[in-house]
C-alpha positions in Angstrom: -10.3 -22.2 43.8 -10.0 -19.1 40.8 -6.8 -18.5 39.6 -6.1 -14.9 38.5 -4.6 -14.3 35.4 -2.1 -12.3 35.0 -1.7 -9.7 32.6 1.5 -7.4 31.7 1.2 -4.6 30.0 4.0 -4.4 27.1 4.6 -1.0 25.5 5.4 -0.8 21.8 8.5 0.3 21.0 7.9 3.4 19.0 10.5 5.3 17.4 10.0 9.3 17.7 7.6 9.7 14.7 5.4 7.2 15.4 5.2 8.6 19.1 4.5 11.9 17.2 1.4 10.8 15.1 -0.1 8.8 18.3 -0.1 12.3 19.9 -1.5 13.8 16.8 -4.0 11.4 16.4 -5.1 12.1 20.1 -4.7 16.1 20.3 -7.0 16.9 17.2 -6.9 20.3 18.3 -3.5 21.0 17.3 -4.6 21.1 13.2 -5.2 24.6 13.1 -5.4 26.5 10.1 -1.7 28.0 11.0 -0.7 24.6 11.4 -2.0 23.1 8.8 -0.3 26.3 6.3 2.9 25.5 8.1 3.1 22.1 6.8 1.7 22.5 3.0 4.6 25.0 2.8 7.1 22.5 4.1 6.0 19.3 2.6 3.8 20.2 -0.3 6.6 22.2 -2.2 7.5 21.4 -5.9 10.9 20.1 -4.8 9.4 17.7 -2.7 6.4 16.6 -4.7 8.9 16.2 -7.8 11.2 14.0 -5.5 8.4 11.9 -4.5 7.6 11.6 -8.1 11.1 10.5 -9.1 10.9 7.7 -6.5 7.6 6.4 -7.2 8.1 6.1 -11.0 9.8 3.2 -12.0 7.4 1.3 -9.7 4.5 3.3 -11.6 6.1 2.2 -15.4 6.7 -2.0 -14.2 3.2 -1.8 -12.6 2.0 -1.0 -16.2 -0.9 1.5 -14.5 -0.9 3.9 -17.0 -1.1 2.7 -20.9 1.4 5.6 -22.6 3.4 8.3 -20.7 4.9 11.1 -22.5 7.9 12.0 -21.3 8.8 16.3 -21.8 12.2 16.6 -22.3 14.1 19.6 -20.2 14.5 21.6 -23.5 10.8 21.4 -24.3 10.0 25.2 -24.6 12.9 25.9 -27.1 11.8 22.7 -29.5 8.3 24.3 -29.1 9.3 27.7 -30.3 11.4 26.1 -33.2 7.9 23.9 -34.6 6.3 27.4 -34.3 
């Protein structure tokens, strides 16, 4: 005599973004050139590339990736013009 197995299917619990890229990732169509504008402007701004910068930083400088970092102080342009 066979026994069937029996299978269940379990669904992942996703939270709302991750339900959002699985979409994405199946409806390729959506990455129009429109689309695609839309979200350099949102998330490709200097605000937010400078605030990704700030929090990926101190992890860069323990990491010891990069041998010597200058660091340009806010006042940069006027010290400039005074050595000139």
């Amino acid at each position: 005599m066979m026994m069937k197995r029996q299978t269940r299917l379990q669904y992942g619990d996703f939270n709302e973004m991750e339900k959002i890229r699985v979409w994405l990732e199946y409806h390729q169509e959506v990455f129009t050139e429109d689309f695609m504008a839309e979200l350099a402007n949102k998330f490709l701004n200097y605000y937010n590339v400078r605030k990704k910068i700030k929090e990926l930083f101190p992890r860069i400088l323990r990491m010891d990736i990069i041998d010597n970092i200058d660091i340009i102080p806010n006042d940069y342009g006027e010290v400039f013009k005074e050595k000139n």
